[in-house]
C-alpha positions in Angstrom: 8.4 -0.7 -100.4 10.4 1.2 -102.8 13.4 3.9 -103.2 14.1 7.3 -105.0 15.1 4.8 -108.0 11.9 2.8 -107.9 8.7 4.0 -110.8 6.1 4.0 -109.5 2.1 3.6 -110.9 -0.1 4.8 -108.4 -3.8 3.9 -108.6 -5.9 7.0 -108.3 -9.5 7.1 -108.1 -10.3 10.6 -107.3 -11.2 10.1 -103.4 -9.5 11.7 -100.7 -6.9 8.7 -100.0 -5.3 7.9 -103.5 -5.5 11.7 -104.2 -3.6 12.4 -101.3 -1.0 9.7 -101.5 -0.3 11.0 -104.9 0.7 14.5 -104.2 2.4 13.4 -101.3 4.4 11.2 -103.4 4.8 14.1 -105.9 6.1 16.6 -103.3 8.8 14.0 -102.5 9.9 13.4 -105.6 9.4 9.7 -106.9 9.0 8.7 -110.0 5.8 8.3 -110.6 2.5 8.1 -112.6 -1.0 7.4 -112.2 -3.7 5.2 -113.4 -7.6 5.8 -113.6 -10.2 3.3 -114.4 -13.3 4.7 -114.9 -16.3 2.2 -114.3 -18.9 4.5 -116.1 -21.0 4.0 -113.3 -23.5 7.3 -112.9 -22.3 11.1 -112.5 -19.4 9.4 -109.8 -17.7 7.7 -112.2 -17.5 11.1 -114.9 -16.8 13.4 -111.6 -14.0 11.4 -110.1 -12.4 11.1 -114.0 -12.6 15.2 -114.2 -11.0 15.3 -111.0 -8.3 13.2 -111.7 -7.6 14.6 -115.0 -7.8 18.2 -113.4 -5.6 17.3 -110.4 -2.9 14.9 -113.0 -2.8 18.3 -115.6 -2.1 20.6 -112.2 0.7 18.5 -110.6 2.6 17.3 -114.0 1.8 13.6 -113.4 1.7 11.6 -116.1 -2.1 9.7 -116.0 -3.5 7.0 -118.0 -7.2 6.3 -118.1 -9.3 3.9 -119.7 -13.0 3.0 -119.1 -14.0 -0.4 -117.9 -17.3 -0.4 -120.7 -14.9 0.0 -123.5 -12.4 -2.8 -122.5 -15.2 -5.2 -121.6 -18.3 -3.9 -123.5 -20.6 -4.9 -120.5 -21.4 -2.5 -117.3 -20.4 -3.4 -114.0 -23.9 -4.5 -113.3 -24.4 -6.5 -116.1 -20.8 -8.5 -115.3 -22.0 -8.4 -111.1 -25.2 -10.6 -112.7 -23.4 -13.0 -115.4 -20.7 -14.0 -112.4 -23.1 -14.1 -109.4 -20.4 -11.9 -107.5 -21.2 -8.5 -106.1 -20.7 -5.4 -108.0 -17.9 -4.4 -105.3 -16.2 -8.1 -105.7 -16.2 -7.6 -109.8 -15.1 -4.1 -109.3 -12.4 -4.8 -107.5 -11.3 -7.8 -109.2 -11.3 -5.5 -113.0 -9.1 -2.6 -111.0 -6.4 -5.6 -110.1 -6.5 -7.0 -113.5 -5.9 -3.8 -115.4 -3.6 -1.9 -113.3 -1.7 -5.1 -113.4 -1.9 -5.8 -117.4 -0.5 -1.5 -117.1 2.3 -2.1 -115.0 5.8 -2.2 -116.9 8.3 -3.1 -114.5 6.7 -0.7 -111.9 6.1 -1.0 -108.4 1.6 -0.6 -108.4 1.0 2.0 -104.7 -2.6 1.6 -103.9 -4.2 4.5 -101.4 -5.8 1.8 -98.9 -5.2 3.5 -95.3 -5.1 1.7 -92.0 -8.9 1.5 -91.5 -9.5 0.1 -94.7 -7.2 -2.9 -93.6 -8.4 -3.4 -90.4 -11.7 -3.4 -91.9 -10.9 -5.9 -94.8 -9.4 -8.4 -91.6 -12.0 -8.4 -89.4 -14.2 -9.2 -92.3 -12.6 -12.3 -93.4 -11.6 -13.3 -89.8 -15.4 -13.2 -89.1 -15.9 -15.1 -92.3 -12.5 -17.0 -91.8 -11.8 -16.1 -95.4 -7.8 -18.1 -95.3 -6.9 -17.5 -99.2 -7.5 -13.4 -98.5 -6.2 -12.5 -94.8 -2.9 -14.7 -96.1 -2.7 -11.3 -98.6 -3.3 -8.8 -95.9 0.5 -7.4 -95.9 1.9 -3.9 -96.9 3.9 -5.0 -99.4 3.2 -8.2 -101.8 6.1 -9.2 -104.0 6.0 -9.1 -107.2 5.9 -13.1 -108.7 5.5 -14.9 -112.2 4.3 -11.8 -114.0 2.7 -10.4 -110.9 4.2 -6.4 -110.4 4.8 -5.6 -106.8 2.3 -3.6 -104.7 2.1 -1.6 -101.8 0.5 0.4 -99.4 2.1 3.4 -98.2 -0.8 4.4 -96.0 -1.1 1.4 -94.1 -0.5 3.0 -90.8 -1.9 6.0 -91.8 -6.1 6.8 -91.1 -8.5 7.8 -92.6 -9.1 11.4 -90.7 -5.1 12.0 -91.9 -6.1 11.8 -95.6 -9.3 13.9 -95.0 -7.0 16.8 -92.9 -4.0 16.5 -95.6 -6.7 17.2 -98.4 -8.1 20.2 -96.3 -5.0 21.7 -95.6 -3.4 21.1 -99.0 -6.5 22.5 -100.6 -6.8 19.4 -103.0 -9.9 18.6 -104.5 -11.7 15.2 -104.2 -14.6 12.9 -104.6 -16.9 13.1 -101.8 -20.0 10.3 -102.8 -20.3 7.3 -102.2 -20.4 4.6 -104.4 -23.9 4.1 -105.0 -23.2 -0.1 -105.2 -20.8 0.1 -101.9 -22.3 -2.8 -100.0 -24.0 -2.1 -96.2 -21.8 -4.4 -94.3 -18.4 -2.3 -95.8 -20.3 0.5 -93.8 -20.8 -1.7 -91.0 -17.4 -2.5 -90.8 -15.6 0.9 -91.4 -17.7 2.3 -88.8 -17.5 -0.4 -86.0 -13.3 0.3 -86.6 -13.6 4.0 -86.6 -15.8 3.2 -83.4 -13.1 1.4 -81.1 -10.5 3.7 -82.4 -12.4 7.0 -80.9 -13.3 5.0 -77.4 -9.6 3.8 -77.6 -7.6 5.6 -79.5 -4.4 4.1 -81.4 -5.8 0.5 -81.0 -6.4 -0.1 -84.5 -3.0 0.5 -85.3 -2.0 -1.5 -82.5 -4.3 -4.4 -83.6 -3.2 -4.1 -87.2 0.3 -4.0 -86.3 0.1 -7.5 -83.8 -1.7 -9.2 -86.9 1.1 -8.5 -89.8 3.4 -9.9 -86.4 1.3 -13.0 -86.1 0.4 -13.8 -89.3 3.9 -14.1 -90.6 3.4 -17.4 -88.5 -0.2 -18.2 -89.9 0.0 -17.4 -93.4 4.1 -18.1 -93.5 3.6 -20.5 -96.3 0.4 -20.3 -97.6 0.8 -18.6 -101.0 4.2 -21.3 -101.8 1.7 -23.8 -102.2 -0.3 -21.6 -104.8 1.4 -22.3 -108.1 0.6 -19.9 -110.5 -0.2 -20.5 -114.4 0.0 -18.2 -117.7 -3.8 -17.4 -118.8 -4.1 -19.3 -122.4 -5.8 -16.2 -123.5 -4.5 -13.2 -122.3 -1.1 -14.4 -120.4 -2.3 -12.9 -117.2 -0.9 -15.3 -114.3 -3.9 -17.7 -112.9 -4.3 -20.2 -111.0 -6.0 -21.9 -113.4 -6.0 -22.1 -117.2 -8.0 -19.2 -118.2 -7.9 -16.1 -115.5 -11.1 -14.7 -113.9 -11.7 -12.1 -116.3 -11.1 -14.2 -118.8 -13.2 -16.7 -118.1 -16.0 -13.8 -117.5 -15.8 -13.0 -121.2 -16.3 -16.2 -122.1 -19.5 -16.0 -120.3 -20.7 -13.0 -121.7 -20.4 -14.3 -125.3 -22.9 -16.9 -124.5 -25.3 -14.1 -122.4 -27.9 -12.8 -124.3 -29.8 -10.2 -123.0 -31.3 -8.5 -125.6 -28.5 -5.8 -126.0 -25.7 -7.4 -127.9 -23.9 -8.8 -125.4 -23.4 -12.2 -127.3 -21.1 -10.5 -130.2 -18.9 -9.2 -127.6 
């Protein structure tokens, strides 16, 4: 994934997982410094900020925020509506895009443990989502623009983080989002569920799909060529990028609050 050479830009949101991958990273000794997005969305969003500020000032890690409203001028609900994608989907999609437009020749470590994979691949088996499970690896590569990313807590679960947290006495957001959808629920739970009637099979089954779907998914992203956005030179698939083509819509929205001048 990376070396004692490799910098590192670790995306923090002030849970228990990215907050503990972060001091463990620090107590190793990588080069490293973290990113914060805040979404603005209710108390969360201004709690898990102070927390990550408090926890950055405390370790000496160098931490770069910005705030999703100020970059886009739009809340996450209003951009959820204009796209017809969930608030989770758009979310998730403005994380990627920024940490990525951040990254100077650094290697972006995400906090997602081995439940949250399982989870996000028996979700798009179910829903035999191709263009995503082909992504479902530890480490993607960087590519035309692309930094690399990885997941250092792949094999790790979620009850590690918690326990590391406790015993390491480091503070973190406990809330829930309040737009996480009901089936994430559904599926953490239902993996959390085989793993305590048999314990170490989702590591087992996580570990026989990265084997198998080397032979799947083996080609599957050579055949996506990738393009330079014509606005913002973020790579695409298309000519404009997702985000960028989400602006474009929220010029022509009008809603009352200024949106159009945007």
């Amino acid at each position: 994934m990376f070396n004692q050479d490799s910098n590192l830009i670790v995306a923090i949101s002030g849970g228990k997982d990215s907050m503990s991958l972060a001091k463990a990273l620090k107590e190793l000794g990588y080069k490293m410094r973290a990113f914060h997005m805040n979404v603005n969305i209710s108390e969360v969003s201004q709690k898990s900020q102070s927390i990550v500020e408090n926890f950055c000032n405390k370790e000496n890690i160098p931490l770069k925020t910005i705030e999703l409203y100020e970059q886009i001028k739009a809340s996450l609900e209003d951009l959820s509506k204009i796209s017809g994608k969930p608030v989770c989907s758009v979310c998730g999609m403005m994380r990627r895009y920024f940490i990525n437009k951040e990254a100077q020749e650094e290697v972006i470590v995400t906090g997602h443990t081995l439940n949250d994979e399982v989870s996000f691949i028996l979700k798009n088996i179910l829903f035999w989502n191709d263009e995503l499970l082909a992504r479902v690896n530890p480490v993607l590569q960087e590519r035309e623009g692309l930094s690399r990313k990885v997941k250092p807590l792949c094999l790790i679960s979620e009850e590690e983080t918690l326990a590391f947290c406790k015993i390491m006495n480091i503070e973190y957001v406990d809330e829930p989002c309040p737009n996480k959808p009901e089936i994430y629920d559904i599926f953490k739970t239902t993996v959390k569920g085989f793993n305590d009637i048999f314990p170490g099979s989702i590591a087992g089954f996580y570990k026989g799909w990265l084997k198998r779907s080397r032979q799947f998914y083996a080609s599957y992203e050579k055949y996506i060529e990738l393009k330079t956005c014509q606005s913002c030179g973020y790579p695409t698939t298309s000519d404009l990028c997702s985000v960028c083509r989400l602006k474009e819509k929220l010029i022509k929205y009008e809603d009352g609050r200024g949106l159009k001048s945007c």
